[in-house]
N, C-alpha and C positions, 0 to 999 in steps of 0.2 A: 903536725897540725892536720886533723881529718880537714876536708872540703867535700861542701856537697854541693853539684851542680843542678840547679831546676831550670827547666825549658820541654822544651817539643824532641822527641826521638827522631823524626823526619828534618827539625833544621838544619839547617847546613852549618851556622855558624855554631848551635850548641855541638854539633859533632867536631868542627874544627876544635873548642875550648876542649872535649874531651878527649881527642888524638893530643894535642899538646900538654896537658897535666900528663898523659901517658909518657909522651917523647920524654918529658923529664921528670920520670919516676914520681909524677905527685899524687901519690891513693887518694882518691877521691869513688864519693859515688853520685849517680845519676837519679834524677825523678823526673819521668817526663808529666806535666800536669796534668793532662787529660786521665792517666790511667790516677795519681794520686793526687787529690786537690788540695790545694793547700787549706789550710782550718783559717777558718779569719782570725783567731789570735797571731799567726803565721802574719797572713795578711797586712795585718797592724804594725807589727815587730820589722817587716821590711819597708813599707810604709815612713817609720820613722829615722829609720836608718838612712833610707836613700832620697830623702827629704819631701815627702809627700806622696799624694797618687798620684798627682801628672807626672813626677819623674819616672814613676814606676810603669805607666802605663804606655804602649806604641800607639800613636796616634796616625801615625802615617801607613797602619794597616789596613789588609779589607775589611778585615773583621771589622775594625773602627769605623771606618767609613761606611759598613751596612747597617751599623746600628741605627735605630732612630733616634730624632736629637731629642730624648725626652731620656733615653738611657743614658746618651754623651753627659747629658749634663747634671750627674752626680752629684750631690751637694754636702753628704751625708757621710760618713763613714760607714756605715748601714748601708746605704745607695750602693757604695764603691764597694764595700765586702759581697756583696752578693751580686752585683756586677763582675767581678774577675773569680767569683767561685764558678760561675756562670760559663764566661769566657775567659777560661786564665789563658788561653793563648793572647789574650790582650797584654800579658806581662812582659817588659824588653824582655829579652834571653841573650845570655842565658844568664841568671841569676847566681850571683856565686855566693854564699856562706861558708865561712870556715866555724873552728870550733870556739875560736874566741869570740863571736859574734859578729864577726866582722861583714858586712854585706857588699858584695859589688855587682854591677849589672855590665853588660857585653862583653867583647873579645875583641882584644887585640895583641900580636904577639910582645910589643913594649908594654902595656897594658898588665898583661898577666906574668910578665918577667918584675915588671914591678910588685906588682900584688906580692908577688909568692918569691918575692928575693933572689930570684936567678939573675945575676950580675953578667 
């Protein structure tokens, strides 16, 4: 099963998520979003996966909290695509995709021994 992991190259936890695909041999690859932004068809497709934009979006960040409440409050799918191409660090991380489509958001070592089937 490819997995590709999207988040920030500086987090800490997208680096834990990828020291642990490593520790157990899981091939994966990395996109941090600032250098690759995601396309809002991308956008979208995670969107409906992980069941909206508030699931998808960290609201207890700085980023969040400096926006102005005229950007916070998104209405649009349009708003929100071009709101997180903007600031995709507003995306939880680290976002996981595999090749079946499957989408999941953070890290946890039970978390991702479930994901990926390590017993």
């Amino acid at each position: 099963m490819a997995t590709t992991l999207y988040g920030l190259a500086n987090c800490d936890t997208c680096r834990k998520a990828r020291n642990w695909l490593a520790r157990f041999g899981i091939e994966h690859g990395f996109v941090d979003y600032r250098d690759q932004r995601p396309s809002p068809e991308m956008l979208v497709q995670w969107k409906d996966a992980l069941g909206g934009w508030d699931a998808m979006v960290n609201k207890s960040s700085t980023t969040w909290r400096n926006l102005p409440p005229a950007r916070k409050a998104a209405a649009s799918d349009a708003e929100w695509k071009l709101l997180l191409r903007e600031y995709p660090q507003l995306i939880r991380r680290p976002l996981v995709v595999t090749d079946d489509g499957s989408v999941s958001q953070g890290f946890s070592d039970n978390g991702f021994k479930k994901r990926f089937g390590i017993g």
